[in-house]
NUROZA-570393 format. One record per residue (C-alpha): residue in three letters; residue number from 1; chain; x, y, z. Coordinates in Angstrom, 1 decimal, padded with zeros to 4 digits. Example, Ala and Ser with C-alpha at 12.3 -4.5 7.8 and 13.67 -1.06 7.14 Angstrom:
+-------+-------+-------+--------+--------+--------+
| ketor | balum | kolmi |      x |      y |      z |
+-------+-------+-------+--------+--------+--------+
|   ALA |     1 |     A |  012.3 | -004.5 |  007.8 |
|   SER |     2 |     A |  013.7 | -001.1 |  007.1 |
+-------+-------+-------+--------+--------+--------+
***
This chain:
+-------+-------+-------+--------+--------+--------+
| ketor | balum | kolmi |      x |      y |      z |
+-------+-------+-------+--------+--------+--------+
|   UNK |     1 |     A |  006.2 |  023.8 | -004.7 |
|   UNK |     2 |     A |  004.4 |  020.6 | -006.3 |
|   UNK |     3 |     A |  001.0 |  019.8 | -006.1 |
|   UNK |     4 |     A |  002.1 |  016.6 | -004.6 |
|   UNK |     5 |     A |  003.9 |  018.9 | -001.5 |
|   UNK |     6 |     A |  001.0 |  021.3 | -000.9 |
|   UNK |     7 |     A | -000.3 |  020.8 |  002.5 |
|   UNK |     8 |     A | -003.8 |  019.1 |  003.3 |
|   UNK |     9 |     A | -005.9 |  022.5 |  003.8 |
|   UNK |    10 |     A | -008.2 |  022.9 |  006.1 |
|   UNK |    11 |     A | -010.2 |  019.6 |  006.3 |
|   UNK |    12 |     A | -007.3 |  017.3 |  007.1 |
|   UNK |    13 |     A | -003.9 |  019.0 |  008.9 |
|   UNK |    14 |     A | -000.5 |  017.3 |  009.3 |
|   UNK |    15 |     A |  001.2 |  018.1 |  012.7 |
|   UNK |    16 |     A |  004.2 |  020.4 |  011.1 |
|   UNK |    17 |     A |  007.1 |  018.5 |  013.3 |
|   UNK |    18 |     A |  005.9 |  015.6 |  012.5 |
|   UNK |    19 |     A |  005.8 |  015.8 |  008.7 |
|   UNK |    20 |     A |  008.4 |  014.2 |  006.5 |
|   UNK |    21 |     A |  010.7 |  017.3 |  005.7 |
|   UNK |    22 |     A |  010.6 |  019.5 |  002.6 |
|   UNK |    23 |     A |  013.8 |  020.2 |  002.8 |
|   UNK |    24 |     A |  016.6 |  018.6 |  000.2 |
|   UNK |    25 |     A |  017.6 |  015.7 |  001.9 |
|   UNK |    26 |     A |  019.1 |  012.0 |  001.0 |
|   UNK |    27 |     A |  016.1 |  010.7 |  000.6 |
|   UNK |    28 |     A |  014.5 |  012.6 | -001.7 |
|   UNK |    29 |     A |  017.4 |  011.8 | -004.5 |
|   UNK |    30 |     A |  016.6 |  008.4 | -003.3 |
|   UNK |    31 |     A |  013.1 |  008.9 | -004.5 |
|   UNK |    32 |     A |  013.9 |  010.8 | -008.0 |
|   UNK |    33 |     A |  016.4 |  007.6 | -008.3 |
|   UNK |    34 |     A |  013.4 |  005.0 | -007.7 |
|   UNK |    35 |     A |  011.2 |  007.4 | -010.2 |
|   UNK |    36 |     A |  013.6 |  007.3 | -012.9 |
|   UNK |    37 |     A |  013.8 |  003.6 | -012.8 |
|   UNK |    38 |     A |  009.8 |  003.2 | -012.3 |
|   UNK |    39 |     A |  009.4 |  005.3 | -015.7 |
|   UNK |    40 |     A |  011.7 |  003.4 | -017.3 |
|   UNK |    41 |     A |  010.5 |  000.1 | -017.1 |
|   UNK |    42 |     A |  007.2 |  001.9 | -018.0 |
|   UNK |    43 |     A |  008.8 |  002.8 | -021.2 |
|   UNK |    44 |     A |  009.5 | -000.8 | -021.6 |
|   UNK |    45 |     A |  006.0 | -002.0 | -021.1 |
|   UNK |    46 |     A |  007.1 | -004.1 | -018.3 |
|   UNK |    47 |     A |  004.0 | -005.9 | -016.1 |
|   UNK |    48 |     A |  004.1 | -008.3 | -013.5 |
|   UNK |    49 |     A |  001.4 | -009.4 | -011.1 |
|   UNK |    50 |     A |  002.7 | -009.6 | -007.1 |
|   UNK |    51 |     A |  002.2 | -013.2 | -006.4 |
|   UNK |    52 |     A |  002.2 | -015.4 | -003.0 |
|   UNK |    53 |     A |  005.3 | -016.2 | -001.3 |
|   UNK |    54 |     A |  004.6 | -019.7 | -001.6 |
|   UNK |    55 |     A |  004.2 | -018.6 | -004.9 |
|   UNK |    56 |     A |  007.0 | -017.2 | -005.7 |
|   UNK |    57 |     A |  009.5 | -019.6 | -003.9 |
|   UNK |    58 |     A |  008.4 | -022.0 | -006.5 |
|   UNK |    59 |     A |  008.7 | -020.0 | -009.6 |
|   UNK |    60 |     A |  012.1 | -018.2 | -008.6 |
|   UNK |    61 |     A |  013.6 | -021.3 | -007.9 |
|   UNK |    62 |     A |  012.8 | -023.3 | -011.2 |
|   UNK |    63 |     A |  015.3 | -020.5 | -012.6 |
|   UNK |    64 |     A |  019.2 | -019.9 | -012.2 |
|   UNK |    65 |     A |  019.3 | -016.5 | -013.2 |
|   UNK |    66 |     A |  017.4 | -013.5 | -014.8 |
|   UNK |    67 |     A |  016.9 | -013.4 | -018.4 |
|   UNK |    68 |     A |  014.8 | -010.2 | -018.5 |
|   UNK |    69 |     A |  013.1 | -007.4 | -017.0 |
|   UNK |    70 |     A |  010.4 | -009.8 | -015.2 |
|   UNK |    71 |     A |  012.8 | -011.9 | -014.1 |
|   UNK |    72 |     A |  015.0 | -008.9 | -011.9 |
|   UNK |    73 |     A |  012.0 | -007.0 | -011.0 |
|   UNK |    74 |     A |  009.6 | -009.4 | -010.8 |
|   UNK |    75 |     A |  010.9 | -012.6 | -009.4 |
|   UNK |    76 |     A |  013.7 | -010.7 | -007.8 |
|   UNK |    77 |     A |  016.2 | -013.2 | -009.9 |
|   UNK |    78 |     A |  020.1 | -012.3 | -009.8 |
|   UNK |    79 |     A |  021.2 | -011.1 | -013.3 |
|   UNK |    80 |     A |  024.1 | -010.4 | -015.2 |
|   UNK |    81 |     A |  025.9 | -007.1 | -015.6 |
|   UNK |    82 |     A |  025.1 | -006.4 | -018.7 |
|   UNK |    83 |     A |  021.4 | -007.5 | -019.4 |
|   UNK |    84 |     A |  020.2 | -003.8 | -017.9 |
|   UNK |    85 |     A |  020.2 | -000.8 | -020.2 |
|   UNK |    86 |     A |  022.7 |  001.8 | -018.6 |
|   UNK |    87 |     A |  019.8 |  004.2 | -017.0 |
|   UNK |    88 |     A |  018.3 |  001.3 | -015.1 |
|   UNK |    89 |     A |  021.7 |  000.4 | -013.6 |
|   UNK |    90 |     A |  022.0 |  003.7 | -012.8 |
|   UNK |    91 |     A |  019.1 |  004.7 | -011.5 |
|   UNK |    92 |     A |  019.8 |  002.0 | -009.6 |
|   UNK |    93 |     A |  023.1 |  002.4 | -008.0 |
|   UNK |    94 |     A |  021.9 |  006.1 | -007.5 |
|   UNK |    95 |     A |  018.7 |  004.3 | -005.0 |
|   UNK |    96 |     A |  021.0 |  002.1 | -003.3 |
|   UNK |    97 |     A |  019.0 | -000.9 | -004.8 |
|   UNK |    98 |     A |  022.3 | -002.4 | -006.6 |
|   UNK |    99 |     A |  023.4 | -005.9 | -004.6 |
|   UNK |   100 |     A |  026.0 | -008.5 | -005.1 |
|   UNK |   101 |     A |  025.7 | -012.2 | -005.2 |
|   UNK |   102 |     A |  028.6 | -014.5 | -004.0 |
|   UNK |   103 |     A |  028.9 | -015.5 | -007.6 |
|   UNK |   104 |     A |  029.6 | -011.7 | -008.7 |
|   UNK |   105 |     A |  025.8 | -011.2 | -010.6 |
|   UNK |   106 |     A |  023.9 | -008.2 | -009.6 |
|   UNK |   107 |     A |  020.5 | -008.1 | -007.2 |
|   UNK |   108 |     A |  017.8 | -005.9 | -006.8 |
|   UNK |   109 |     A |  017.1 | -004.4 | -003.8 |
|   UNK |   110 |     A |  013.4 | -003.5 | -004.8 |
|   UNK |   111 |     A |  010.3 | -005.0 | -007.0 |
|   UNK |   112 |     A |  008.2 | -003.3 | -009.3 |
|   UNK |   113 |     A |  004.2 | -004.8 | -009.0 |
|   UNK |   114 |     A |  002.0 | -003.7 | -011.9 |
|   UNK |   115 |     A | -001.6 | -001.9 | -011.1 |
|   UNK |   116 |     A | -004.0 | -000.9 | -014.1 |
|   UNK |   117 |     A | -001.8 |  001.0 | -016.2 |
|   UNK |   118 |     A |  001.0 |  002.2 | -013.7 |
|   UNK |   119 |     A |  004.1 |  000.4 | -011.4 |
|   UNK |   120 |     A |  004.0 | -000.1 | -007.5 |
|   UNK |   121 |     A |  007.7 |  000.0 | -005.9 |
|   UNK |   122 |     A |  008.0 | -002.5 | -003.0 |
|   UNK |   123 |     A |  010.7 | -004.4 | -001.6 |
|   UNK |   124 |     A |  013.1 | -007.5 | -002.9 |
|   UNK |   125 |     A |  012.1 | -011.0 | -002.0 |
|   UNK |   126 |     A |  011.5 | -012.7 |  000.5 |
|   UNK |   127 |     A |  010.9 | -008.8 |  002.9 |
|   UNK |   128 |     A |  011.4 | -010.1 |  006.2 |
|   UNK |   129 |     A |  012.8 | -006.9 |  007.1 |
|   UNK |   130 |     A |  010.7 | -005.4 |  009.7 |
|   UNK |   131 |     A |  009.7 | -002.3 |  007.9 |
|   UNK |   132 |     A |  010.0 | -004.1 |  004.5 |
|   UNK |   133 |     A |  007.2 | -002.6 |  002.0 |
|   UNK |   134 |     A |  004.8 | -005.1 |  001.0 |
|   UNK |   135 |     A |  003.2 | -005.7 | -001.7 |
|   UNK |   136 |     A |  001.1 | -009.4 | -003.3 |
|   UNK |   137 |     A | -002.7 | -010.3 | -003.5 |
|   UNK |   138 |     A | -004.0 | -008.8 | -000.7 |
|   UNK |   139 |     A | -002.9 | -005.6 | -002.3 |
|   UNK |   140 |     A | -005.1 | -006.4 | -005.2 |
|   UNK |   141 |     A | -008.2 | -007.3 | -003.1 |
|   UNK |   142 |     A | -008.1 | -004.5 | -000.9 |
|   UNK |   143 |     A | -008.1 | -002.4 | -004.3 |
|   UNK |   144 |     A | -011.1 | -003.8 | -006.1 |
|   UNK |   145 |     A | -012.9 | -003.6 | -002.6 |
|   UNK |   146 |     A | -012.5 |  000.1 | -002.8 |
|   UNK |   147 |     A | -013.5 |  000.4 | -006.4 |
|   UNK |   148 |     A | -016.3 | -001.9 | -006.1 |
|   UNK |   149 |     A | -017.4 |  000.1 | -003.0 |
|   UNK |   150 |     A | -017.4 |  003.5 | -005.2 |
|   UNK |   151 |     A | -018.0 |  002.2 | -008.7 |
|   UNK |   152 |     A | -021.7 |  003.9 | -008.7 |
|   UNK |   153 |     A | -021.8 |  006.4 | -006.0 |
|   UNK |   154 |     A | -021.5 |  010.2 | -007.1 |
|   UNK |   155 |     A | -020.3 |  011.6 | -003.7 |
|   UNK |   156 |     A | -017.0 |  012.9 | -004.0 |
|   UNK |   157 |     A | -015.0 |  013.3 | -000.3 |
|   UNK |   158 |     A | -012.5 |  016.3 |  000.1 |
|   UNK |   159 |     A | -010.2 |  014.3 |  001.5 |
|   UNK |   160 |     A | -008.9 |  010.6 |  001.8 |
|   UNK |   161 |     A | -006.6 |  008.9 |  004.0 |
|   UNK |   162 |     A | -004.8 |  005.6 |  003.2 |
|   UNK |   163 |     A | -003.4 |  004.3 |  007.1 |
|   UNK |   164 |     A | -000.7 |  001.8 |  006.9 |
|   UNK |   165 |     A | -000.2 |  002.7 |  003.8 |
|   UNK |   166 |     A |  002.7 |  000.7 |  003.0 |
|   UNK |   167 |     A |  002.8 |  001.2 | -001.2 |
|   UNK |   168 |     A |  000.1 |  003.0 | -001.2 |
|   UNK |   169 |     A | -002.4 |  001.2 | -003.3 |
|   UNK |   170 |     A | -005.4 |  002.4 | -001.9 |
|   UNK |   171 |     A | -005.0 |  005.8 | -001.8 |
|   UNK |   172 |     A | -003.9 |  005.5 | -005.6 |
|   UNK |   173 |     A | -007.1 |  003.7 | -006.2 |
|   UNK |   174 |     A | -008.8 |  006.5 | -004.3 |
|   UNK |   175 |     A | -007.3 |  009.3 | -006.6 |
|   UNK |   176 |     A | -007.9 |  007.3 | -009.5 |
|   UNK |   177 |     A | -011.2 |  007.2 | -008.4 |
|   UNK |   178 |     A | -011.9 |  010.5 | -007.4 |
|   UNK |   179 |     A | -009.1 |  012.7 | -009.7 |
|   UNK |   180 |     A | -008.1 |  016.1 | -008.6 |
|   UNK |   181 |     A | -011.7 |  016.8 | -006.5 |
|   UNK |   182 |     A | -009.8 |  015.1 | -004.0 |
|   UNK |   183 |     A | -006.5 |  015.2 | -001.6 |
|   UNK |   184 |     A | -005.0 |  012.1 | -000.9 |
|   UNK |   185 |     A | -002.8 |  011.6 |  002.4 |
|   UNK |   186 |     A | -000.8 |  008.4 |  003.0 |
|   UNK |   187 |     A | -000.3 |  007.4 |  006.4 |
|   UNK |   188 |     A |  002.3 |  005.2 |  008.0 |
|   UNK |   189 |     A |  004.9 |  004.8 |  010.8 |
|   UNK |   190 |     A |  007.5 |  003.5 |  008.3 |
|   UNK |   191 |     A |  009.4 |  006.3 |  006.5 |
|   UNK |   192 |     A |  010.5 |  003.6 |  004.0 |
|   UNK |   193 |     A |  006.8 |  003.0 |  003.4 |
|   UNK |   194 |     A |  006.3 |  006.9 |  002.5 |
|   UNK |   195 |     A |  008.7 |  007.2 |  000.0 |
|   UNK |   196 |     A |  007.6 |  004.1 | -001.3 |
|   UNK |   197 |     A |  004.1 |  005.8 | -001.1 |
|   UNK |   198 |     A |  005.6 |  008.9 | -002.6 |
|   UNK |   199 |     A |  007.5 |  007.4 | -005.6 |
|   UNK |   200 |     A |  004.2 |  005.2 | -006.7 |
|   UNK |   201 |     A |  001.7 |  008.1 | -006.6 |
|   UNK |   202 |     A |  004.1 |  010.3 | -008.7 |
|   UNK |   203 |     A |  004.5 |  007.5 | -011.3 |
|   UNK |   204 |     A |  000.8 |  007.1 | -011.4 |
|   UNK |   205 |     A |  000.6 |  010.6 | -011.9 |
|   UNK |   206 |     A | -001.3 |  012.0 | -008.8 |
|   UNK |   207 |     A | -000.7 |  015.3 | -008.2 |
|   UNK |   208 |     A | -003.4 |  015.8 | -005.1 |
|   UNK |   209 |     A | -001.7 |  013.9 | -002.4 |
|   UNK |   210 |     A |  001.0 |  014.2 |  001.0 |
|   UNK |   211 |     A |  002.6 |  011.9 |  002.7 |
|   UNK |   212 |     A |  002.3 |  011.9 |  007.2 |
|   UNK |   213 |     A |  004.1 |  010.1 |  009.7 |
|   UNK |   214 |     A |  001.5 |  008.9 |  011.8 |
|   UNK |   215 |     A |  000.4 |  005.7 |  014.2 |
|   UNK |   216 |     A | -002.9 |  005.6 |  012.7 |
|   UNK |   217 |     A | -004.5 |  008.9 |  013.1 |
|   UNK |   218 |     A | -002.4 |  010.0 |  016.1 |
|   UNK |   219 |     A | -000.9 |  013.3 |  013.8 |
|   UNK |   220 |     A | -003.7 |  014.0 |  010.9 |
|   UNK |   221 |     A | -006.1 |  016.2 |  012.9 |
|   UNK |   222 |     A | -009.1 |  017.7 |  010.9 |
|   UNK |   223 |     A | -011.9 |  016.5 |  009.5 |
|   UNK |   224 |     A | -012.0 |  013.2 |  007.4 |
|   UNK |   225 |     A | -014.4 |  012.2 |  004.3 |
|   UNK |   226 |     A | -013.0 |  008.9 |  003.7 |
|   UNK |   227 |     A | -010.5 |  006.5 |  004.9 |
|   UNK |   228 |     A | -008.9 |  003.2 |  003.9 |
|   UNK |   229 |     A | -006.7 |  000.7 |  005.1 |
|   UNK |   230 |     A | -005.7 | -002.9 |  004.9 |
|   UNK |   231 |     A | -005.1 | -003.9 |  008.1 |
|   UNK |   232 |     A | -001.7 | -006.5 |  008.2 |
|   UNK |   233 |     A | -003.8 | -008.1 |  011.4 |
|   UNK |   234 |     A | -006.7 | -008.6 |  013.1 |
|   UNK |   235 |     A | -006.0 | -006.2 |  016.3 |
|   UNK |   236 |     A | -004.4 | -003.4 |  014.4 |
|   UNK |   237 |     A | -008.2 | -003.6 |  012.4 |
|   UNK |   238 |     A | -010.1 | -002.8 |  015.6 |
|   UNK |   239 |     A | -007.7 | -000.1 |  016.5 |
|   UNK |   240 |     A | -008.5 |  001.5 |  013.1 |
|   UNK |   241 |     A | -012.6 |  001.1 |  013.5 |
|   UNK |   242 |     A | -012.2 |  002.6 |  016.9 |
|   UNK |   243 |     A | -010.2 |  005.6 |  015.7 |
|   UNK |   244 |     A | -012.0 |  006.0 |  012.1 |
|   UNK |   245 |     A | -015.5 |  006.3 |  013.8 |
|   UNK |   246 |     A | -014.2 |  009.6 |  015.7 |
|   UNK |   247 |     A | -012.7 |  011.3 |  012.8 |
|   UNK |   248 |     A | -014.9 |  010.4 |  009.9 |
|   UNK |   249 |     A | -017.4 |  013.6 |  009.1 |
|   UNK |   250 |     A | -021.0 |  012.8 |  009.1 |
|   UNK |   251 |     A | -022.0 |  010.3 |  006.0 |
|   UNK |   252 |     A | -017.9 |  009.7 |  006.2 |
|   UNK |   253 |     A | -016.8 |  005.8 |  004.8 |
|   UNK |   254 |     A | -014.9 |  003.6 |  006.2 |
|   UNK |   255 |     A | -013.1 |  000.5 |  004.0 |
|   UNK |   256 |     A | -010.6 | -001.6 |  005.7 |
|   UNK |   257 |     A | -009.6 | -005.3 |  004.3 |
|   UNK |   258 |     A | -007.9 | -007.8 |  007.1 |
|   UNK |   259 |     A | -007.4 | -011.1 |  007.8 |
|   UNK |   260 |     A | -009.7 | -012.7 |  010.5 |
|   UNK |   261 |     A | -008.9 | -016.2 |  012.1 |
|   UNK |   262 |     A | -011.9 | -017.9 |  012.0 |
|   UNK |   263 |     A | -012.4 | -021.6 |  014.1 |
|   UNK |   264 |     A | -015.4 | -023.5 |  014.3 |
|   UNK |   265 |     A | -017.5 | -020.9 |  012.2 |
|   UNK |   266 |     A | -016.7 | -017.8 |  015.2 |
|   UNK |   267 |     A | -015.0 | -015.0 |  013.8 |
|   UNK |   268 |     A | -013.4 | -012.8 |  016.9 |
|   UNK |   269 |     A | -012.8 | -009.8 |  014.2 |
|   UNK |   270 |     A | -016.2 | -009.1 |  013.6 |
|   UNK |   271 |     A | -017.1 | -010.0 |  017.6 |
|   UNK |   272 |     A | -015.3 | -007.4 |  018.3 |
|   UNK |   273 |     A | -016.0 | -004.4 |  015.9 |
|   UNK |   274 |     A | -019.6 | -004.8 |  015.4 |
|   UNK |   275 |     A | -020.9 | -003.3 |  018.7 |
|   UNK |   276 |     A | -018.0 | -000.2 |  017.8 |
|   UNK |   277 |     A | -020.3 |  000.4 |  014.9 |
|   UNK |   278 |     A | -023.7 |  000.0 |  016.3 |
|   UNK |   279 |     A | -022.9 |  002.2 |  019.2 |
|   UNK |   280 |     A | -021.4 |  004.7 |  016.9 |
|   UNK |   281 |     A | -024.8 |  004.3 |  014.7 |
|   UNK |   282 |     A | -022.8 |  003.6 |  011.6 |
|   UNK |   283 |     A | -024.4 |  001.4 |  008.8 |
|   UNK |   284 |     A | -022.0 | -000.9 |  007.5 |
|   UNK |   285 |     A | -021.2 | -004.3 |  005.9 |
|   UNK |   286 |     A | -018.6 | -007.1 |  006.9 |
|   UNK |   287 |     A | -017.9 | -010.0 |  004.3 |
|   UNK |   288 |     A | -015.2 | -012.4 |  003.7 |
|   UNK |   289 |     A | -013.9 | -011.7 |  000.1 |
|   UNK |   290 |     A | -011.3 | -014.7 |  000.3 |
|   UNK |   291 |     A | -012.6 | -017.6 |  002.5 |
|   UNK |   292 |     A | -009.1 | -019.3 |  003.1 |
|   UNK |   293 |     A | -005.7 | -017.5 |  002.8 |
|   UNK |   294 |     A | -002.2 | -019.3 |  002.6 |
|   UNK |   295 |     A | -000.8 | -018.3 |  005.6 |
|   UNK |   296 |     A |  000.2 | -020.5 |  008.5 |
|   UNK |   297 |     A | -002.1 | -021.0 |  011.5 |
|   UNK |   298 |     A | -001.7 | -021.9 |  015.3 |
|   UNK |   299 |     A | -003.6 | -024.9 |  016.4 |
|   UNK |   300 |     A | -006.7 | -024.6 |  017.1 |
|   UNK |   301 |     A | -008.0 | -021.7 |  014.1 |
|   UNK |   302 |     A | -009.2 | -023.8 |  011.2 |
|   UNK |   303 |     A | -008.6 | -021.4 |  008.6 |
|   UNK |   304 |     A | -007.8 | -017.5 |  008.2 |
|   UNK |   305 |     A | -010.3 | -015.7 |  005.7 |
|   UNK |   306 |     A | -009.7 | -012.4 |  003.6 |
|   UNK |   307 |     A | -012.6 | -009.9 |  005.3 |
|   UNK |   308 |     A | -013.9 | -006.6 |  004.0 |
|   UNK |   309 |     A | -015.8 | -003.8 |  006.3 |
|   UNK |   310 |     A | -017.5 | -000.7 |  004.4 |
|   UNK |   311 |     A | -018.9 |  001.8 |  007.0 |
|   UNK |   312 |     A | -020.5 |  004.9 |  006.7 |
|   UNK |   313 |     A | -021.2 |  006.9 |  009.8 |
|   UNK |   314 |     A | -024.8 |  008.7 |  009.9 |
+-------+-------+-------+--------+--------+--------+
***
């Protein structure tokens, strides 16, 4: 057995039927598939940096077709036959991330997001799928909150947890941070997001982490040190204060990132979480780290801002 498949210990436990299996199973050739591609576009020094959907949309359609590896993995392009080396097609075919245009040119079912020196797996463009795996700039903010948070603090927790994981970003950023000293468990209700989870922490080379099935914290029992998350909306945020404040051992952090619809300078985020943390006695501070995101708003919120809450329970 793996590092990567030991079980939490003693500080955090995974409820055993509610694990993702150990067993051989579809899935996990699935996963070795996605590695094998991951590593090599690594070989290939590929980068590209997760941009906006509006973003995106603009660049992608400026271009026909793919004329390299930034171009299929990237911008999600369609691309001729022949302009993949032979592993990466079959790496791909062996992931079920191989499509068909109208036109006969290949797709990708999956995107590759560079971080530091490693890959991030996520899904093709546009992910409306309902458990698509996202990944774009509030992936990058959500990880330079976390370092920022740690960058000169020499307490090292046993144990992290990453909820809503999706690709994982911040409990990479939390190994990278930390290294071996501590265990890293990704969280999520998506099995699609765990093996995404799974496949980026093996290509970023973490060998202290697991991967849980859990609505929030509903199935990790045990003591926690440290958990992270970037909350996808405002209610699922207070949902994760509420249950983080329980769990987290004494001089435990909290850092959540989430977007918080703010009209006429009232934000009901904060409203709401602030008198969770002063009845739980929990020092803490709440910013906005992005004072106007692109996303569409309902009438009557003037603008949505990018928010960041570090807590650490006494």
């Amino acid at each position: 057995m793996s590092a990567a498949d030991q079980p939490c210990g003693p500080a955090v436990q995974r409820e055993p039927d509610a694990a993702l299996s150990a067993s051989p199973d579809p899935s996990q050739s699935l996963e070795q598939a996605l590695l094998a591609l991951g590593h090599a576009l690594l070989r290939e020094h590929y980068r590209f940096v997760a941009v906006t959907p509006v973003t995106h949309a603009r660049v992608a359609g400026r271009r026909a077709r793919a004329s390299d590896l930034r171009d299929v993995f990237g911008w999600n392009l369609a691309f001729e036959a022949d302009l993949l080396p032979a592993e990466m097609m079959e790496a791909m075919q062996q992931a079920n991330a191989l499509g068909r245009t109208n036109a006969g040119l290949q797709t990708s079912g999956v995107r590759f997001a560079s971080w530091r020196d490693t890959l991030l797996v996520h899904s093709a463009w546009p992910a409306l799928d309902r458990d698509a795996v996202r990944f774009g700039p509030d992936g990058y903010r959500y990880a330079a909150l976390i370092e920022r948070t740690f960058e000169q603090t020499t307490d090292v927790p046993r144990n992290a947890v990453e909820l809503c994981c999706n690709a994982g970003i911040g409990g990479l950023v939390c190994a990278r941070l930390f290294g071996d000293r501590t265990l890293v468990l990704f969280a999520d209700t998506s099995l699609r997001a765990l093996r995404h989870a799974r496949v980026n922490a093996l290509l970023a080379d973490i060998r202290r982490f697991d991967c849980q099935h859990s609505k929030l914290l509903a199935t990790i029992r045990g003591a926690i040190d440290l958990i992270v998350a970037n909350a996808p909306h405002g209610e699922l945020a207070q949902q994760i204060v509420a249950e983080s404040l329980d769990r987290l051992t004494p001089g435990g952090r909290l850092v959540l990132c989430a977007p918080a619809p703010i009209t006429d300078g009232y934000d009901p985020l904060r409203e709401a979480i602030e008198p969770m943390l002063r009845k739980a006695g929990a020092r803490h501070r709440y910013d906005e780290i992005e004072a106007d995101l692109p996303i569409a708003t309902s009438e009557g919120i003037e603008r949505v801002a990018a928010v960041g809450l570090v807590a650490q329970v006494r």
